[in-house]
C-alpha positions in Angstrom: 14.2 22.2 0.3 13.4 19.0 -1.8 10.3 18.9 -3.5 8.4 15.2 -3.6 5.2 15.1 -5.1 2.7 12.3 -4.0 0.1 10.2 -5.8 -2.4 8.7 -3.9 -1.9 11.1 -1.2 -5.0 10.2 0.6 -5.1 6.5 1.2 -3.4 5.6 4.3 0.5 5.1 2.4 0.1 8.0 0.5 -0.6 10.0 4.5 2.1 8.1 6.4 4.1 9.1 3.4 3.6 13.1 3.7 4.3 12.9 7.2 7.9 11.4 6.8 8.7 13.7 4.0 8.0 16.9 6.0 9.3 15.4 9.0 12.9 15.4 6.7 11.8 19.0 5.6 10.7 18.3 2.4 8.4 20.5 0.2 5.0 18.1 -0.2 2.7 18.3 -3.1 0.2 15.7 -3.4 -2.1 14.3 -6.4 -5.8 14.4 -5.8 -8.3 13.6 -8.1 -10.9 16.6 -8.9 -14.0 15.3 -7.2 -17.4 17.1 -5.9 -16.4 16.0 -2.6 -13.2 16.2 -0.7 -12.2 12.6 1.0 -9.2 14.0 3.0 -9.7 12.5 6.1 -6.4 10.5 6.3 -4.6 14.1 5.5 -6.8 16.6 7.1 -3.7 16.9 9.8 -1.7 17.6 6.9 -3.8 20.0 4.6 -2.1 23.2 6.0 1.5 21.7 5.6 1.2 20.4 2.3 0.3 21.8 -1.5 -2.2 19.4 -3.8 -2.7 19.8 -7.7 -5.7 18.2 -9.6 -4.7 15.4 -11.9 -5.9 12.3 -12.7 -3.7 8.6 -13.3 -6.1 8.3 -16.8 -5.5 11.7 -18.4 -1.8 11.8 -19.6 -2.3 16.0 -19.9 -3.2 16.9 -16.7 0.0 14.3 -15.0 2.6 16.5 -17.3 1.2 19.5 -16.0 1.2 18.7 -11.9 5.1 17.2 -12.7 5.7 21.1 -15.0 3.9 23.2 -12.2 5.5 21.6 -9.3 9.2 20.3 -10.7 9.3 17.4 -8.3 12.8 15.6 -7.5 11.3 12.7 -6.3 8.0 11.1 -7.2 6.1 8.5 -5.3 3.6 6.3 -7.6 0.8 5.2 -4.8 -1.9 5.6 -6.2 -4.4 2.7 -7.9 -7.2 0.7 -7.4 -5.6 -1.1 -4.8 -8.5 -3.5 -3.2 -7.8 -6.8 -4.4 -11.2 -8.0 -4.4 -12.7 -5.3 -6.2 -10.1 -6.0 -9.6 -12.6 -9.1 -10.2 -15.7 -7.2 -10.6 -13.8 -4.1 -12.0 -10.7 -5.8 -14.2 -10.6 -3.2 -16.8 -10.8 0.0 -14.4 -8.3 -1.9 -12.3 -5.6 -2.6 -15.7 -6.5 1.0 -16.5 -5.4 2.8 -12.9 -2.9 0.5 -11.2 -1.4 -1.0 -14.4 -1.2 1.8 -17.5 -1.7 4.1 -14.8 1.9 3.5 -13.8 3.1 4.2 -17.8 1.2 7.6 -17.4 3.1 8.4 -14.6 6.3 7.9 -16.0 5.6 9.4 -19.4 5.1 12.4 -17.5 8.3 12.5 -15.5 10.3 11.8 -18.8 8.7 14.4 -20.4 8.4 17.7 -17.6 10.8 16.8 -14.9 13.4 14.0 -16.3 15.9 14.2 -13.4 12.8 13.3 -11.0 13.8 10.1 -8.8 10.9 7.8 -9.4 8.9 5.3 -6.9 6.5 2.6 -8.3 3.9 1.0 -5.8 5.0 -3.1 -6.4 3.0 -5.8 -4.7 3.6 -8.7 -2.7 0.4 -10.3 -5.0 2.9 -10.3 -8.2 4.1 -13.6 -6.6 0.6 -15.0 -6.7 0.9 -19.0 -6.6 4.6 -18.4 -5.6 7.1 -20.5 -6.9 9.6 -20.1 -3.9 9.5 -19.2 -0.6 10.2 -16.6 0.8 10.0 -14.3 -1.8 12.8 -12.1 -3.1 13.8 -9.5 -5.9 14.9 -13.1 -8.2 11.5 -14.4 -7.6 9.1 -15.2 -10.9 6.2 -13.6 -10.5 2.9 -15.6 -10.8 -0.2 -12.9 -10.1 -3.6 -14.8 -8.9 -6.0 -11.7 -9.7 -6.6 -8.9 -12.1 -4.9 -6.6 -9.4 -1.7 -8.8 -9.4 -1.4 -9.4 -13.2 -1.9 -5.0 -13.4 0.9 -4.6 -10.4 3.4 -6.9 -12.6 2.5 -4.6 -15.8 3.1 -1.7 -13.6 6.6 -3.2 -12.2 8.0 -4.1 -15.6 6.8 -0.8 -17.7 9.1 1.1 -14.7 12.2 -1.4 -15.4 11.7 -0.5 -18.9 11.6 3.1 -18.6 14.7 2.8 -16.3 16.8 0.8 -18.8 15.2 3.0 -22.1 15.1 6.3 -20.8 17.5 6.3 -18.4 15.2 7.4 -15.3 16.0 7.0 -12.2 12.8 4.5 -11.5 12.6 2.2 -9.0 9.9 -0.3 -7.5 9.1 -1.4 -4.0 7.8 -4.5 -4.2 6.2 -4.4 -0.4 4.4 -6.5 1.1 1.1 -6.2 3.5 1.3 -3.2 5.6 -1.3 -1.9 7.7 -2.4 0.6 10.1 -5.3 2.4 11.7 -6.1 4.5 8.5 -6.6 1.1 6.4 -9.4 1.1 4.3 -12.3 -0.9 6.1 -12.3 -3.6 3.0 -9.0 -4.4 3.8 -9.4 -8.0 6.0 -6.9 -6.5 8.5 -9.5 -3.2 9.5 -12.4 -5.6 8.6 -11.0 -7.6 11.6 -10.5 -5.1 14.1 -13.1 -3.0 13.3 -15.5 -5.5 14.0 -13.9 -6.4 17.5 -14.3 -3.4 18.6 -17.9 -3.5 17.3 -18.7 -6.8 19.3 -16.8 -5.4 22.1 -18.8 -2.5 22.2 -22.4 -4.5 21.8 -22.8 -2.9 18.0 -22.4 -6.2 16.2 -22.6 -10.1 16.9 -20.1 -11.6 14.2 -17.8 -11.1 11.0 -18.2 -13.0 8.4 -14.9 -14.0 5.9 -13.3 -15.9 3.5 -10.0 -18.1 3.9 -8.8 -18.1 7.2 -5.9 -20.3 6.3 -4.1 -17.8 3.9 -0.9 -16.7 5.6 0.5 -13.0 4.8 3.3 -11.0 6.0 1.8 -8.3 7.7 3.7 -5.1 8.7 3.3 -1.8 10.0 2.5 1.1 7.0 4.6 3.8 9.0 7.7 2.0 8.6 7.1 0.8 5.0 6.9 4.2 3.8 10.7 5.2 5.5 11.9 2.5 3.0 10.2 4.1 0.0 12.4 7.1 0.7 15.2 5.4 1.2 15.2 3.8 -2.4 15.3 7.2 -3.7 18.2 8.2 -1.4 20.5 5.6 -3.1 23.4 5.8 -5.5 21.8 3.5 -7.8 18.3 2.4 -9.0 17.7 -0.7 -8.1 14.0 -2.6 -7.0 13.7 -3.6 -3.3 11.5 -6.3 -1.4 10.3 -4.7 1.7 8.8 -7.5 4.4 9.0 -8.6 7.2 9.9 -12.1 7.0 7.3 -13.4 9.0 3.9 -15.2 8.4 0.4 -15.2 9.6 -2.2 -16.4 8.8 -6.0 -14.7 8.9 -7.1 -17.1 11.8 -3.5 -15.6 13.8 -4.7 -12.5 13.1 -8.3 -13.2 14.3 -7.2 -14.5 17.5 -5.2 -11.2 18.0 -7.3 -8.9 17.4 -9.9 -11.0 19.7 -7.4 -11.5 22.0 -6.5 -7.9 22.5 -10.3 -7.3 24.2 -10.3 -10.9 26.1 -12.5 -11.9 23.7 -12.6 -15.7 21.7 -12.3 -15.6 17.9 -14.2 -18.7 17.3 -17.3 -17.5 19.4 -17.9 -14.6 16.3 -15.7 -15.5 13.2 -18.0 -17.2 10.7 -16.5 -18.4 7.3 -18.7 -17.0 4.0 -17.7 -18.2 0.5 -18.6 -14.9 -0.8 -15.6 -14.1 0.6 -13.7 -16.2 -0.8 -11.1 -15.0 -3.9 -11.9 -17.0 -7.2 -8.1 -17.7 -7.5 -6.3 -18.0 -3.8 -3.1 -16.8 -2.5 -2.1 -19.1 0.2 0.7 -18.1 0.9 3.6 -15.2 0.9 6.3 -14.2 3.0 8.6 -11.6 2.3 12.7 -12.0 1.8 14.0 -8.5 3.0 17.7 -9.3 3.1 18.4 -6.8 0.8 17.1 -4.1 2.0 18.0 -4.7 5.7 21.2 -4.5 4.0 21.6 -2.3 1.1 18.9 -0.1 2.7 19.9 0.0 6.6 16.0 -1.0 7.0 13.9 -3.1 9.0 10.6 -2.9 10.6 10.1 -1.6 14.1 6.5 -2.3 15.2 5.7 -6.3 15.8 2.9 -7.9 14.1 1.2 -8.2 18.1 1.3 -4.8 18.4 0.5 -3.3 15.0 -2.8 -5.6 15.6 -3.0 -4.0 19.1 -2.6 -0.6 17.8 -5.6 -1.1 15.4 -7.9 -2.3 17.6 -7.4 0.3 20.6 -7.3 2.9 17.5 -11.2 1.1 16.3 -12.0 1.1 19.6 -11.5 5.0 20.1 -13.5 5.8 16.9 -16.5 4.1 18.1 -16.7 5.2 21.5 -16.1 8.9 20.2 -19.1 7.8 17.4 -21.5 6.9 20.2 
């Protein structure tokens, strides 16, 4: 039975993640962070099924001992302060988790469990203002926040311990994916969430930023299958995982409205406290290589992945009332 151990097992990759992974019979030990409260509720399907060890991405000690305790062979890197909007009132903290964070991780793997197969968390916001399109593995990165700039840091630092050290490190440089157990800050749950609000007669509008950026949204449940498969390979080698389509945030409003017969424009308001300081207008993802290297490619559409969180939104409110 492999052993994976799991960073950021509690955010909504980090769950998906576990699942897969016992699913293939693996042995599941997940990272959590020692805390007076326990915010499992992404996992609390899981708890039974799974092992966690305290440890902390900003205390180098306590990483070495979760990789000596459990002797992982492969280790997935999720966790970080991954809310792009909250990396410009909380830079530092965010350089500190999702970018030396990353360094941490690795230091520990090279020095308790060396033969480990390593995953690093990229990010579709490394492109930034991007210079091509779609993007690829070839293409320059050009990060537009503090989150971005710390993802690139945390991308490079796992090259270099691959080429230095000789780890088997790799990066997944994914690109939106979302699902019912996205955090609510997240523009994708702040949509739906609120549809199902105004559906339900709990709320009149949402209010956001830009709804002329354009993403490539997928679904989190298949990103994760291509994590696993980067670690399956002969070879370390970095991966962009998309879908190769774009939408923008006014799309996505009028399918998530759409999905309850319900106008966008009769409840969307714009707010330019939403709006980001620097903009990302634009990024679709190039998976060529790993549809072929990796035999991967999404199954849910971006319709029904917006479908799925609404009718899921929906469900937790009427159970709520």
């Amino acid at each position: 039975m492999p052993t994976a151990l799991i960073t950021g097992i509690t955010g909504q990759d980090g769950s998906y993640l576990a699942e897969h992974l016992l699913g293939k019979g693996y042995r599941v030990v997940g990272i959590v962070r020692r805390s007076s409260t326990t915010p499992y509720e992404r996992i609390a399907h899981l708890v039974d099924k799974i092992e966690l060890l305290s440890a902390d991405l900003l205390d180098q000690h306590s990483l070495v001992d979760a990789m000596a305790a459990c002797t992982p062979d492969e280790v997935y890197n999720l966790a970080a302060q991954s809310f792009v909007q909250t990396s410009w009132s909380q830079p530092v903290l965010t350089g500190e988790f999702t970018g030396l964070g990353v360094t941490r991780a690795l230091e520990a793997v090279r020095k308790a469990a060396p033969r480990a197969r390593f995953y690093q968390a990229s990010s579709s916001e490394m492109f930034g203002k991007v210079v091509e399109s779609p993007q690829s593995e070839s293409t320059s990165f050009y990060p537009r926040s503090p989150y971005g700039v710390a993802k690139v840091y945390g991308h490079w630092i796992t090259v270099n311990y691959r080429e230095s050290y000789d780890l088997f490190a790799v990066s997944g440089i994914l690109f939106n994916h979302e699902s019912p157990r996205r955090g609510l800050e997240f523009v994708t749950r702040k949509v739906t969430d609120a549809v199902a609000r105004i559906k339900l007669g709990l709320a009149r509008e949402v209010r956001l930023g830009n709804l002329d950026a354009r993403r490539d949204w997928g679904f989190a449940g298949d990103y994760v299958d291509a994590m696993w498969r980067m670690l399956q390979q002969d070879r370390a080698e970095d991966y962009v995982i998309g879908t190769g389509r774009t939408h923008s945030v006014r799309q996505l409003c009028e399918a998530a409205f759409g999905a309850v017969d319900l106008d966008y424009r009769d409840f969307v308001k714009q707010d330019e406290r939403f709006f980001r300081p620097a903009e990302v207008d634009l990024l679709v993802a190039d998976p060529s290589k790993a549809n072929t290297q990796l035999g991967w490619r999404p199954r849910v559409s971006f319709e029904d992945l917006i479908a799925m969180m609404v009718d899921a939104d929906l469900a937790r409110h009427r159970g709520a009332r």
